[in-house]
The first five atom37 places (N, CA, C, CB, O) and aatype in JSON, in Angstrom:
{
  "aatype": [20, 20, 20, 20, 20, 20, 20, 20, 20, 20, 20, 20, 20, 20, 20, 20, 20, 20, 20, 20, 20, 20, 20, 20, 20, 20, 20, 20, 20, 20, 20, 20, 20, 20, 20, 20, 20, 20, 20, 20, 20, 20, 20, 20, 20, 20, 20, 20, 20, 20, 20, 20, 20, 20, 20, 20, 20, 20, 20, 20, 20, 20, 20, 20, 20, 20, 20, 20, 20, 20, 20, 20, 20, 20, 20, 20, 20, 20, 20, 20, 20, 20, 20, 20, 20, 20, 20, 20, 20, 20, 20, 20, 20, 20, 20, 20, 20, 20, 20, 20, 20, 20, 20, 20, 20, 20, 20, 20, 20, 20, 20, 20, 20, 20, 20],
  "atom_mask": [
    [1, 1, 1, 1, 1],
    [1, 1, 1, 1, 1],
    [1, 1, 1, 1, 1],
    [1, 1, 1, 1, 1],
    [1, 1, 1, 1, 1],
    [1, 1, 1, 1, 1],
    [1, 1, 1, 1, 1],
    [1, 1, 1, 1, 1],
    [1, 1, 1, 1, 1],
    [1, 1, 1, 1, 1],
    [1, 1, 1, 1, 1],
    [1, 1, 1, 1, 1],
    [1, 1, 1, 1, 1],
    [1, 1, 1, 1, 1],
    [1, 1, 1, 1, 1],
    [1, 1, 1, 1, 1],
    [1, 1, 1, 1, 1],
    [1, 1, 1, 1, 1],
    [1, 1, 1, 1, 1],
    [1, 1, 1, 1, 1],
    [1, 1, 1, 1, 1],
    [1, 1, 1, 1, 1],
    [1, 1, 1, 1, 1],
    [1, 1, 1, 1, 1],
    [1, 1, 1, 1, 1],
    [1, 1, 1, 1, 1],
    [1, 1, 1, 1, 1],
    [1, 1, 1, 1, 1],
    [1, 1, 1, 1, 1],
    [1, 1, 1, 1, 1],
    [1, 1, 1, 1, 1],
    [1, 1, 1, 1, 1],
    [1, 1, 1, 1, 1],
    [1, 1, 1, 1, 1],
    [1, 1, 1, 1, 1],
    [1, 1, 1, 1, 1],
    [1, 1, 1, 1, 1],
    [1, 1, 1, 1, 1],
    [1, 1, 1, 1, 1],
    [1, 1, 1, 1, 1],
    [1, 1, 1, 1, 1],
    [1, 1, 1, 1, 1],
    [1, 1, 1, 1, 1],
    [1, 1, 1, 1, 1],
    [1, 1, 1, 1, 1],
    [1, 1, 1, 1, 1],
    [1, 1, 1, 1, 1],
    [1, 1, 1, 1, 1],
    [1, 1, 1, 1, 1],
    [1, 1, 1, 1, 1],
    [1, 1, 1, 1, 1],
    [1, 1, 1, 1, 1],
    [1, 1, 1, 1, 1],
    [1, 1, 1, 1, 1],
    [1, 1, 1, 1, 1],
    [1, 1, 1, 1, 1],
    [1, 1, 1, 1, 1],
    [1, 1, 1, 1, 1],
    [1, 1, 1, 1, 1],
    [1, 1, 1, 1, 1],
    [1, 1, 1, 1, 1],
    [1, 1, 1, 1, 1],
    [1, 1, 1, 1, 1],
    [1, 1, 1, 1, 1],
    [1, 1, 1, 1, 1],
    [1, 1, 1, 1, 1],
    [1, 1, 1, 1, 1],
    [1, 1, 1, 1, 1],
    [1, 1, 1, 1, 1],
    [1, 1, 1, 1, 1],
    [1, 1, 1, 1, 1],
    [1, 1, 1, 1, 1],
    [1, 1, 1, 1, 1],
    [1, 1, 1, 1, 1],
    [1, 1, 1, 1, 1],
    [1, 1, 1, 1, 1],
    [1, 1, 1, 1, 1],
    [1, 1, 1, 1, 1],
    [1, 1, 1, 1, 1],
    [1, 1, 1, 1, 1],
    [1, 1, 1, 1, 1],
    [1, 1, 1, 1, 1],
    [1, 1, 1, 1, 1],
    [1, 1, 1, 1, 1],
    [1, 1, 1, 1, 1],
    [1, 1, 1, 1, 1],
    [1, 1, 1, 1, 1],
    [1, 1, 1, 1, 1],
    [1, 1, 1, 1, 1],
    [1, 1, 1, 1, 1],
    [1, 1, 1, 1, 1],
    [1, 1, 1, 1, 1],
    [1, 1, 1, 1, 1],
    [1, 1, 1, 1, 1],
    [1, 1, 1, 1, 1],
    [1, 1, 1, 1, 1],
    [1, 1, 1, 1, 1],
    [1, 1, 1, 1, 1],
    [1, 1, 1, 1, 1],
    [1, 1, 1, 1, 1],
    [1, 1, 1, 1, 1],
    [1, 1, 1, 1, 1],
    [1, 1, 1, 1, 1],
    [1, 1, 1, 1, 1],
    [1, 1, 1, 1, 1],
    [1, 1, 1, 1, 1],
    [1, 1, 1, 1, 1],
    [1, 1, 1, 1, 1],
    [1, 1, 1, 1, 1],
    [1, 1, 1, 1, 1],
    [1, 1, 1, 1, 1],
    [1, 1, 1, 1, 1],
    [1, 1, 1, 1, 1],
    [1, 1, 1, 1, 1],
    [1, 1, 1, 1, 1]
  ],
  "atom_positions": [
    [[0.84, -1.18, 0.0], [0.0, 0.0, 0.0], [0.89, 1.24, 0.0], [-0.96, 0.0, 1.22], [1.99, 1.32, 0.53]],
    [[0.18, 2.29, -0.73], [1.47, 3.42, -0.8], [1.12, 4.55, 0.58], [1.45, 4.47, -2.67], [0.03, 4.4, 1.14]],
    [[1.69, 5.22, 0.88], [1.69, 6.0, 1.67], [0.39, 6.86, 2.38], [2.48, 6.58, 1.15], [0.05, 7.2, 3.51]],
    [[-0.2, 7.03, 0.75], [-1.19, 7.75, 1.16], [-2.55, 6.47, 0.33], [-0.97, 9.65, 0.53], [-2.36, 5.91, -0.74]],
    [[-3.45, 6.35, 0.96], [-4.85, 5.89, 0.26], [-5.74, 6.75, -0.17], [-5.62, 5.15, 1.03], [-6.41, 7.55, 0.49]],
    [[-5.73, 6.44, -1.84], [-6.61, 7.38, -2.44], [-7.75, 7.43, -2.11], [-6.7, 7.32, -3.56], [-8.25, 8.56, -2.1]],
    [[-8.64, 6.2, -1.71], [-9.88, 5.88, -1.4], [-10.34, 6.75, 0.03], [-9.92, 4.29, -1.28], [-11.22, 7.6, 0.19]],
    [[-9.25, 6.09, 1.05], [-9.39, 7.11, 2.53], [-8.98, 8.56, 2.22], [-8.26, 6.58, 3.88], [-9.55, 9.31, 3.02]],
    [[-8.27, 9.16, 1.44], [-8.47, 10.83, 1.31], [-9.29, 10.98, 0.5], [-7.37, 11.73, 0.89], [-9.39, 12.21, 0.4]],
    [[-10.13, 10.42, -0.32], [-11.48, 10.58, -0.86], [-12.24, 10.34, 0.06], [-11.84, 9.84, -1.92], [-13.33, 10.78, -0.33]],
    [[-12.39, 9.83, 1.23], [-13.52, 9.64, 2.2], [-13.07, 11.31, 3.21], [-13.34, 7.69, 3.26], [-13.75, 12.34, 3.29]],
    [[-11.9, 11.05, 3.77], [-11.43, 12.0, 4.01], [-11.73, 13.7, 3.93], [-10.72, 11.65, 3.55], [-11.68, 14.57, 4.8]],
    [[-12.09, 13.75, 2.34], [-12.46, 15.08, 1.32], [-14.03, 15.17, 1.75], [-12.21, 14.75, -0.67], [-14.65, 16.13, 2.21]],
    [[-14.44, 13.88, 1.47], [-16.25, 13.78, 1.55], [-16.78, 13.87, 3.08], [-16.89, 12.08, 0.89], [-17.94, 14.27, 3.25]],
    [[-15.94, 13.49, 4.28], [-16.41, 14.01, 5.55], [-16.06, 15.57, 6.34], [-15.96, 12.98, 6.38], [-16.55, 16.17, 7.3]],
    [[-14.98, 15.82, 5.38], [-14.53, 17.68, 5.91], [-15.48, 18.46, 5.0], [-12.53, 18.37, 5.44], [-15.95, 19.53, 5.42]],
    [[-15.84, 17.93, 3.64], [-17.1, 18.87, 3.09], [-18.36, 18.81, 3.4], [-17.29, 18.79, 1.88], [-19.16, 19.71, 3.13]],
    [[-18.67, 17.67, 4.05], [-19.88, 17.45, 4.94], [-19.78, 18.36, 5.84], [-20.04, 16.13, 5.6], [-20.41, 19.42, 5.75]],
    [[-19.04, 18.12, 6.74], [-18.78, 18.78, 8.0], [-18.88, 20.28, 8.17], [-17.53, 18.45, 8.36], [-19.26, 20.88, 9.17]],
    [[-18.4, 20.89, 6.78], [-18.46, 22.33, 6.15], [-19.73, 23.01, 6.23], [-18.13, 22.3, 4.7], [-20.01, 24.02, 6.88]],
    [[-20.53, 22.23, 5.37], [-21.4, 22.39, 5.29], [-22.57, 22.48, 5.92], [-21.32, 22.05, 4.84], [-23.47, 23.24, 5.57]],
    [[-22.6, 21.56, 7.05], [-23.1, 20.92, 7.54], [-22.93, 22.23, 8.82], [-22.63, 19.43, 7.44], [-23.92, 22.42, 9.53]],
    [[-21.77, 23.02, 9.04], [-21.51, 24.3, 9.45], [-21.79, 25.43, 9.23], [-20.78, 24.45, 9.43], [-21.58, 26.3, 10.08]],
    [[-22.37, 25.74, 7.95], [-22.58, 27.05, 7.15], [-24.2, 26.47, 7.08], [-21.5, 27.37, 5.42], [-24.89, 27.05, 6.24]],
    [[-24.71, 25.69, 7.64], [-26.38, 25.47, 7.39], [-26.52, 26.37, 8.57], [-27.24, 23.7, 7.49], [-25.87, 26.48, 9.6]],
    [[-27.8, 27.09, 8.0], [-28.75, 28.23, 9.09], [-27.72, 29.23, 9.12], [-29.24, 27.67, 10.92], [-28.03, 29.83, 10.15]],
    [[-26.98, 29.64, 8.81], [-25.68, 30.52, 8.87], [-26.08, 31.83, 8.19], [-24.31, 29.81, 8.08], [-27.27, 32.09, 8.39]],
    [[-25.37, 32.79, 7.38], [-25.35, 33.69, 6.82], [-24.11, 33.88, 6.38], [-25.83, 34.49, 7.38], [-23.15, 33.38, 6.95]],
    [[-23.97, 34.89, 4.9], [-22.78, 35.11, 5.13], [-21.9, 35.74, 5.9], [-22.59, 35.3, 4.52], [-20.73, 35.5, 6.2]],
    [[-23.03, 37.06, 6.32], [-22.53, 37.83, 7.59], [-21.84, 37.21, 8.83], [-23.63, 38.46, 8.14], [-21.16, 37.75, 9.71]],
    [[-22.29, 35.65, 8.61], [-22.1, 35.24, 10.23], [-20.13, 35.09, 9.84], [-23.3, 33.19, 10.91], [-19.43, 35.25, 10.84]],
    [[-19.61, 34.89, 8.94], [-18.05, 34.49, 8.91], [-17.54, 35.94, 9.26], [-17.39, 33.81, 7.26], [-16.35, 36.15, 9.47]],
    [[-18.65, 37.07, 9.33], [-17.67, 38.39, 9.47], [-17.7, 38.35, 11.33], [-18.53, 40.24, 8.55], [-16.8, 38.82, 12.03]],
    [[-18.65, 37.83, 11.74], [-19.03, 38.45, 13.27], [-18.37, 36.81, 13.77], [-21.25, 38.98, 13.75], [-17.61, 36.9, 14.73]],
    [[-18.5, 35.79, 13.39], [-18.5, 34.84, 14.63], [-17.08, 34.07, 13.81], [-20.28, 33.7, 15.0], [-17.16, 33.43, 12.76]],
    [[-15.74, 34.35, 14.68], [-14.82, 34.06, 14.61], [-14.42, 32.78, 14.69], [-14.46, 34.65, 15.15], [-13.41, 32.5, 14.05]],
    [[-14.88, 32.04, 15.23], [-15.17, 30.49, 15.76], [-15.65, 29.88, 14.29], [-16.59, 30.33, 17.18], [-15.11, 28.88, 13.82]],
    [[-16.57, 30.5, 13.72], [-17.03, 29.54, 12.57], [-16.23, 30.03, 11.47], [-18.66, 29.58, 12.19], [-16.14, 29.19, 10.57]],
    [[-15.65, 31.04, 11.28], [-15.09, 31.54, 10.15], [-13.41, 30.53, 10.54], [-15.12, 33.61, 10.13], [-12.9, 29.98, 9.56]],
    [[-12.85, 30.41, 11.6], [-11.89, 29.58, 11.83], [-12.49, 28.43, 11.66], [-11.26, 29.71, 12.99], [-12.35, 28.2, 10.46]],
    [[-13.03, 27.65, 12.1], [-13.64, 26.49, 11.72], [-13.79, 26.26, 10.11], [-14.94, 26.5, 12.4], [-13.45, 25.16, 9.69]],
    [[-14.24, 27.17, 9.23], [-15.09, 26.87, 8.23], [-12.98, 27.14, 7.26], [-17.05, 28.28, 7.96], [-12.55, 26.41, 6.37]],
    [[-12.54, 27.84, 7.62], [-10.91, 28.28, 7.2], [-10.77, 26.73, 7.31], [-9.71, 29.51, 8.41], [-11.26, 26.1, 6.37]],
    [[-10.23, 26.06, 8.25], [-9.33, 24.92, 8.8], [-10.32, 23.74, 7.95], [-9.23, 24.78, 10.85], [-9.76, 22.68, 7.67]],
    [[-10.87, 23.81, 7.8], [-11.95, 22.44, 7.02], [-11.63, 22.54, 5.66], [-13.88, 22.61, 7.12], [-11.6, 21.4, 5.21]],
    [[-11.36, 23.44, 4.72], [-11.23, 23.55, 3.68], [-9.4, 23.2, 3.55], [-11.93, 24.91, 3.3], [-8.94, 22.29, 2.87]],
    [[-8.64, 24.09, 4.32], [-7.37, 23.79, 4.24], [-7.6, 22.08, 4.26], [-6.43, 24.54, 5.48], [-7.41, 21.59, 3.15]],
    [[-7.93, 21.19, 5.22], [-7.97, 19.62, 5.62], [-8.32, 19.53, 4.09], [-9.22, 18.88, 6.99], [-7.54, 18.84, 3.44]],
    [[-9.22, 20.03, 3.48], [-9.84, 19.18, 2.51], [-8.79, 19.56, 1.29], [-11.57, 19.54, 2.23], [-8.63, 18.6, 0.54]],
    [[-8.18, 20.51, 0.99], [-7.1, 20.95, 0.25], [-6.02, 20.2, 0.25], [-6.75, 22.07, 0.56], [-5.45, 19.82, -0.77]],
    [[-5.6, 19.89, 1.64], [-4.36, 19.07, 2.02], [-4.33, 17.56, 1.5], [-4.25, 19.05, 3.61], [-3.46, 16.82, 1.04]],
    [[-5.5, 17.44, 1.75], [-6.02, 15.75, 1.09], [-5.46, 15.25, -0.09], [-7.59, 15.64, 0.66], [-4.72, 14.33, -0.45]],
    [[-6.36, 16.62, -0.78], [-6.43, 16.33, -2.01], [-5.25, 16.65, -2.95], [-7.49, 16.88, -2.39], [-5.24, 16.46, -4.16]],
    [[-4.16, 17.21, -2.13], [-2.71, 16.93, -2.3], [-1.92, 16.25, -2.37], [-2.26, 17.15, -1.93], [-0.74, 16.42, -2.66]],
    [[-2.74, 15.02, -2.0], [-2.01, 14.11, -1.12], [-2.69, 12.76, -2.34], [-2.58, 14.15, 0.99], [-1.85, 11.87, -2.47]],
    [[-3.31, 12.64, -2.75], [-3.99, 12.3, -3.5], [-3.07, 11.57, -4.96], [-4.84, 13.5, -3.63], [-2.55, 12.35, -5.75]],
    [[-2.99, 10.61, -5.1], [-2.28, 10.11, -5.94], [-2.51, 10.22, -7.87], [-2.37, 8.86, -5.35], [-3.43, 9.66, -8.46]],
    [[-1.48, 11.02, -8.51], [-1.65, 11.74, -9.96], [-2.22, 10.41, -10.56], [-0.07, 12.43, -10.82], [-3.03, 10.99, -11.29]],
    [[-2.4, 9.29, -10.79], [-3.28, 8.68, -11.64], [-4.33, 8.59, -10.74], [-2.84, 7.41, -12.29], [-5.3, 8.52, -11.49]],
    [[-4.78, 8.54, -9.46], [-6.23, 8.63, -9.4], [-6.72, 10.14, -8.98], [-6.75, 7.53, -8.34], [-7.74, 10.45, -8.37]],
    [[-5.82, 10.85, -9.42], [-6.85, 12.65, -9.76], [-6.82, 12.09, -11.24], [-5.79, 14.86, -9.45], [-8.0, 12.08, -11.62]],
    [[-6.21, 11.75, -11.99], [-6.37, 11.87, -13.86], [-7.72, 10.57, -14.04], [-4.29, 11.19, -15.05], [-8.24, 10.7, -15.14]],
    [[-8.35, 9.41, -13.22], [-9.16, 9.16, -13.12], [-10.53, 9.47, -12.92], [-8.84, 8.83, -12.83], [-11.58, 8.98, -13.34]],
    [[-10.14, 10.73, -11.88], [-11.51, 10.95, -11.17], [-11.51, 12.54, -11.81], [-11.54, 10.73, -9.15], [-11.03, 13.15, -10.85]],
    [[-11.78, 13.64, -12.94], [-12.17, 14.38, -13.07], [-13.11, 15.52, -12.56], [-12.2, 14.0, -13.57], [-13.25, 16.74, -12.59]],
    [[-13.64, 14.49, -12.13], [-15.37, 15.03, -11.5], [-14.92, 15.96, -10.48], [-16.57, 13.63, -10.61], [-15.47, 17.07, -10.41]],
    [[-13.86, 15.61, -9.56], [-13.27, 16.33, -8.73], [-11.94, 17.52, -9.26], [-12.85, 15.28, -7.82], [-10.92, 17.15, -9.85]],
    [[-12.21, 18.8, -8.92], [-10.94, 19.49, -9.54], [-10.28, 19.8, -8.61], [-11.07, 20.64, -10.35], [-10.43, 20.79, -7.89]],
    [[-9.16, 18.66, -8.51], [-7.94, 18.53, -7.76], [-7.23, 19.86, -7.26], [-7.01, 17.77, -8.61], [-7.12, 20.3, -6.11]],
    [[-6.79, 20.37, -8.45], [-5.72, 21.4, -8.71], [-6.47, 22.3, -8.2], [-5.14, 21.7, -10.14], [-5.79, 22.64, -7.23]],
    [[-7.63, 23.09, -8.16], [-8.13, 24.17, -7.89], [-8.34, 23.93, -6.54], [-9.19, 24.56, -8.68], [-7.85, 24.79, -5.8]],
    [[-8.97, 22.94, -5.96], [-8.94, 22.8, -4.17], [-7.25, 22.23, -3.44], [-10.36, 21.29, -3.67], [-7.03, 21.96, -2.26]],
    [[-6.63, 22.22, -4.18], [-5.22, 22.26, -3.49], [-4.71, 23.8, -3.6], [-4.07, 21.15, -4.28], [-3.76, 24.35, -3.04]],
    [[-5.72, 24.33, -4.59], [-4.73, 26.15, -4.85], [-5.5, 26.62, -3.63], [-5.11, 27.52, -6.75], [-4.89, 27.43, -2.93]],
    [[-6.35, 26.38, -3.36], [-7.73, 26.94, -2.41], [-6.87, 27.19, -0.73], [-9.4, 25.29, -2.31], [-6.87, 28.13, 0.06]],
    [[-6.12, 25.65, -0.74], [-5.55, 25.29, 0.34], [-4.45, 26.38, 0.75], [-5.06, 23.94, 0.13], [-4.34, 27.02, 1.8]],
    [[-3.37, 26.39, -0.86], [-2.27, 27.26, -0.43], [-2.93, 28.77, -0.35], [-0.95, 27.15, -1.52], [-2.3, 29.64, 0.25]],
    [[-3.98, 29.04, -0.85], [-4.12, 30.21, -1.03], [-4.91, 30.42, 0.87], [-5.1, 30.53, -2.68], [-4.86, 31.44, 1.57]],
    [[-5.31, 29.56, 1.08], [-6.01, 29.59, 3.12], [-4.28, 29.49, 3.48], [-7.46, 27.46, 4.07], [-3.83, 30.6, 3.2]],
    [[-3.53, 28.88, 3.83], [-2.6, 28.97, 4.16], [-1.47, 29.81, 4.14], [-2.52, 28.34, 3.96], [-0.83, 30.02, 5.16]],
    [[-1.27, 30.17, 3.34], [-0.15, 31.41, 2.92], [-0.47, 32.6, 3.19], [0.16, 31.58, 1.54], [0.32, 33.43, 3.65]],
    [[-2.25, 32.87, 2.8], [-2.57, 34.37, 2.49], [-3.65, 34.68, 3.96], [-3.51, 34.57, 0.64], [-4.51, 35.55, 3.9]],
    [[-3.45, 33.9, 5.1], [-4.55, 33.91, 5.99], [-5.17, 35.07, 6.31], [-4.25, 33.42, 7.06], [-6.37, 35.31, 6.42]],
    [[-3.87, 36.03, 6.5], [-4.28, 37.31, 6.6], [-5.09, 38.2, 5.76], [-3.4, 37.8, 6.71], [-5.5, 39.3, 6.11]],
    [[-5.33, 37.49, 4.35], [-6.44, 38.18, 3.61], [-6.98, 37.01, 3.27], [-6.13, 39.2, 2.39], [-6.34, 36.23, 2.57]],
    [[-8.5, 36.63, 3.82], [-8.96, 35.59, 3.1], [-10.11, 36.27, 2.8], [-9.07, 34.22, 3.74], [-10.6, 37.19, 3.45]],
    [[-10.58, 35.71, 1.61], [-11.73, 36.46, 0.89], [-12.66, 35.75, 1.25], [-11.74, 36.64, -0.6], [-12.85, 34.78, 0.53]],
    [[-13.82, 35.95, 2.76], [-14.89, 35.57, 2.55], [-16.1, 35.46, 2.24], [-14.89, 35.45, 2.81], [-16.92, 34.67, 2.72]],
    [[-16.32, 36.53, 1.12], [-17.2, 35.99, -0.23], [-16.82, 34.92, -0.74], [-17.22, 36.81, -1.39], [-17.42, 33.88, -0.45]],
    [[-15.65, 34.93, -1.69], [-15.23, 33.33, -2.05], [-15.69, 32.25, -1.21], [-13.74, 33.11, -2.02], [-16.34, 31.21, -1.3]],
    [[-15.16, 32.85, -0.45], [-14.82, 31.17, 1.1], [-16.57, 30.57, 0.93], [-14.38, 32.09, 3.89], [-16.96, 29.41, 0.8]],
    [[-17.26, 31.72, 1.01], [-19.04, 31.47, 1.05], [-19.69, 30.67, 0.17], [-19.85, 32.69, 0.81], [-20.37, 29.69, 0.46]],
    [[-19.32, 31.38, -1.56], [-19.7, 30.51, -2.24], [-19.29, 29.27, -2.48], [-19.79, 30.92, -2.98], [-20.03, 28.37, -2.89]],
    [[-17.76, 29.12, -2.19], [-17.37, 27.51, -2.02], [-18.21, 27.02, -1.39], [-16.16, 27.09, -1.36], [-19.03, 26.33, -2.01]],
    [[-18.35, 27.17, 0.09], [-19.0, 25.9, 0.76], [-20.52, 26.01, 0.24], [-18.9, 25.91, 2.6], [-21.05, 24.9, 0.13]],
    [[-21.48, 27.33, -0.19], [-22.67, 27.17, -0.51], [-22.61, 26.52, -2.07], [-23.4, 28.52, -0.3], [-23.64, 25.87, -2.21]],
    [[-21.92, 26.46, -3.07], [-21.79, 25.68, -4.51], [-21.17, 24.9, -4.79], [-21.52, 26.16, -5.4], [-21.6, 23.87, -5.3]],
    [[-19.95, 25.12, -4.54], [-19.07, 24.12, -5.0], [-18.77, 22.65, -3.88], [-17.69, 24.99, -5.28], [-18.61, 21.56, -4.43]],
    [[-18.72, 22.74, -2.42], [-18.96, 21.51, -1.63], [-19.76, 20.84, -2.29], [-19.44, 21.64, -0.35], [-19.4, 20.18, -3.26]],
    [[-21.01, 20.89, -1.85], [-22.15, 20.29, -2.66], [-22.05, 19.52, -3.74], [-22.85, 21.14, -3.08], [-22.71, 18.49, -3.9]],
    [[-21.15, 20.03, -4.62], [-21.18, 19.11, -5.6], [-19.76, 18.34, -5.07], [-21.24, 19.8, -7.2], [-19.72, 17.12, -4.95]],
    [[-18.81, 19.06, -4.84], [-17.7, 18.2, -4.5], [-18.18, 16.47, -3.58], [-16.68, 19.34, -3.45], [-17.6, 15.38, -3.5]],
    [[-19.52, 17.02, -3.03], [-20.29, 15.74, -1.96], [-20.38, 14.85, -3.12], [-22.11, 16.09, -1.05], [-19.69, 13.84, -3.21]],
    [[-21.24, 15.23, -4.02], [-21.78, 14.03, -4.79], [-20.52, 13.75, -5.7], [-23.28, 14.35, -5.71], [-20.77, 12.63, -6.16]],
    [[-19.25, 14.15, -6.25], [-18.89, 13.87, -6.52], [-17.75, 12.57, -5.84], [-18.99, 14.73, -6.95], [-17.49, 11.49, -6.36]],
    [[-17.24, 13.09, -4.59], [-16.76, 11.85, -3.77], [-17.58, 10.71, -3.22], [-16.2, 12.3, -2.69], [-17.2, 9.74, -2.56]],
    [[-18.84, 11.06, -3.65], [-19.61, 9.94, -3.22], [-20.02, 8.93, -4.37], [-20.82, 10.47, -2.55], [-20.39, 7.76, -4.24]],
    [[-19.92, 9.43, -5.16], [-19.93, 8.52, -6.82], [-18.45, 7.76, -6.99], [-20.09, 9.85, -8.48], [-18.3, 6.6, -7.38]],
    [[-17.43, 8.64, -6.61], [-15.97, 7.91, -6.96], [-16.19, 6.88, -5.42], [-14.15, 9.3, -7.02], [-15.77, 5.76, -5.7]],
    [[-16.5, 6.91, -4.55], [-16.91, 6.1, -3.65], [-18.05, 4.54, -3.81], [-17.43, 7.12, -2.9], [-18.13, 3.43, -3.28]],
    [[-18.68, 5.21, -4.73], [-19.81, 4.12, -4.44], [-20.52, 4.25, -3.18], [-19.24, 2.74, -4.41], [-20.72, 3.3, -2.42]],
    [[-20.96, 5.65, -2.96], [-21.84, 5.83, -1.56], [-23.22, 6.21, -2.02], [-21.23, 7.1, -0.46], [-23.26, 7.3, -2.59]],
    [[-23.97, 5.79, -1.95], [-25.94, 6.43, -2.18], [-26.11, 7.45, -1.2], [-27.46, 5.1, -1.72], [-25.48, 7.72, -0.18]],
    [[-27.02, 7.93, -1.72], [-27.47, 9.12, -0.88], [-27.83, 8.62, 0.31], [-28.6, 9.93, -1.43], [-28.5, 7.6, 0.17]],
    [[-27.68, 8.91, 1.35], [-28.02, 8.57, 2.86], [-29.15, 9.13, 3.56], [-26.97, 8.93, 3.68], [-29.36, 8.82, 4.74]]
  ]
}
C-alpha cells in the first residue's frame, strides 16, 4: 500500500465537506464576518480538505475528473499562505456551490448512495 490511500483521502475530502457544510447550514454570510469560531472552523476544514487532495495520488486525480484537484489544493495554499487576507465571499460561495457538488462527486468515486 502506498503512503497515502486514495480511497481514505477521498472519504477524508467527503467528511470535511460534509462537516463544512453541515456548518454554514442556518448561517449567513454575515455570520463568517461576526462569529470568529465559525469563520476559523469553516478556514481549517477547507485547508484539511485541500491538504487531502494533495495528497492524492496523480493517476487517481487523472481518473476521477469530477473532482478538480488542482483548484482545491490552490484553495488550500491560497487559506494557508494568504490567511491574513482571506476572501470571505469566495470562502461562502465555495461551501454554498461548490462543496455540494464536490459531496456528490466523492460519493460517486466512492460508491456511496445518498443517505
Amino acid at each position: 500500500m502506498s503512503r497515502h490511500d486514495d480511497r481514505v483521502i477521498t472519504r477524508q475530502i467527503l467528511d470535511h465537506a460534509q462537516e463544512a457544510i453541515e456548518l454554514a447550514k442556518d448561517k449567513s454570510r454575515r455570520d463568517l464576518d461576526t462569529d470568529r469560531v465559525l469563520s476559523l472552523a469553516l478556514t481549517r476544514l477547507l485547508e484539511i480538505i485541500g491538504e487531502a487532495a494533495s495528497r492524492a495520488s496523480p493517476g487517481y486525480q487523472a481518473a476521477h475528473t469530477t473532482v478538480p484537484w488542482a483548484q482545491i489544493v490552490a484553495l488550500r495554499n491560497r487559506l494557508i499562505h494568504g490567511y491574513d487576507i482571506i476572501d470571505f465571499d469566495m470562502m461562502w460561495e465555495i461551501i454554498q456551490h461548490d462543496l455540494p457538488e464536490l459531496v456528490i462527486a466523492t460519493k460517486t468515486i466512492l460508491g456511496i448512495g445518498e443517505e
